[in-house]
N, C-alpha and C positions, 0 to 999 in steps of 0.2 A: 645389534650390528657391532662388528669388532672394529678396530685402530684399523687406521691406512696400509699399517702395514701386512695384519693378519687378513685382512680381505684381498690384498693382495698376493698372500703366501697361496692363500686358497684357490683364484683365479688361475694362478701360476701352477699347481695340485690339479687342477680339472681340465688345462691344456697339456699338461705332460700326462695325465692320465688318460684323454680322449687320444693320442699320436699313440702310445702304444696299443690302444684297443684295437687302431686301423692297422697294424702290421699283420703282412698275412704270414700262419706260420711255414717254418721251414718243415715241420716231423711235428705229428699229432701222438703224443706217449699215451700208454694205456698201464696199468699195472700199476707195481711200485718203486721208488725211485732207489730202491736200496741198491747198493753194488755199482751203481750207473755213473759212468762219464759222459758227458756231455761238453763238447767241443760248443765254440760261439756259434750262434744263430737264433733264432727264436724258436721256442719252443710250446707245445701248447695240451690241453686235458681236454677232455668233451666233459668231463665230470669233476669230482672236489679229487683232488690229488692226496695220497697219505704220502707220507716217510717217516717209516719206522727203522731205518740203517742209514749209510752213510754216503750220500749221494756227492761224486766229485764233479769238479766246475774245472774243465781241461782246457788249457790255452789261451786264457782271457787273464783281465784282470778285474779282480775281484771287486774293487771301486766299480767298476765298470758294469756290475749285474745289477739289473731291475726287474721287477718280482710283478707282475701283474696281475692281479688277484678281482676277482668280481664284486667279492661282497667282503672276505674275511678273512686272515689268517690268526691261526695258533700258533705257538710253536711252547712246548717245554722242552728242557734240560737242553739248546740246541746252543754250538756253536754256526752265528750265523752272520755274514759276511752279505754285506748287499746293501738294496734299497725296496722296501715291498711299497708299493704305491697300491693301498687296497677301496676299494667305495661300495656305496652300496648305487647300482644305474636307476637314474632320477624317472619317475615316471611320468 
């Protein structure tokens, strides 16, 4: 078991990760993200997402994107701007 504090960084990690899993999306994407703007809202994949080009982020602020991820992200050589909150769902 970790410090007060790290158990609580975690608990704090598993309630802001269960509040974005309940948002329901705005636009389910299909494809790949290369060439694409996307304006604020949430957005979502039925599958593992690629991006291999340069996907813009229109109208927000950048502090402000959060990454919801199921199990995992990669990323090489990536300029990347955000917050990924990724897990793997507890069985």
């Amino acid at each position: 078991m970790g410090s007060a504090g790290s158990v609580q960084a975690y608990n704090d990690f598993l309630l802001a990760y269960a509040a974005l899993a309940s948002q329901p999306c705005d636009r389910v994407l299909t494809g790949t993200l290369a060439g694409v703007t996307l304006r604020p809202g949430v957005y979502c994949f039925a599958a593992a997402a690629t991006l291999t080009g340069t996907l813009t982020l229109g109208g927000g602020d950048p502090c402000n994107v959060t990454w919801w991820v199921a199990q995992a992200a990669t990323m090489t050589d990536s300029q990347f701007v955000g917050t990924i909150l990724a897990a793997r769902p507890s069985r």
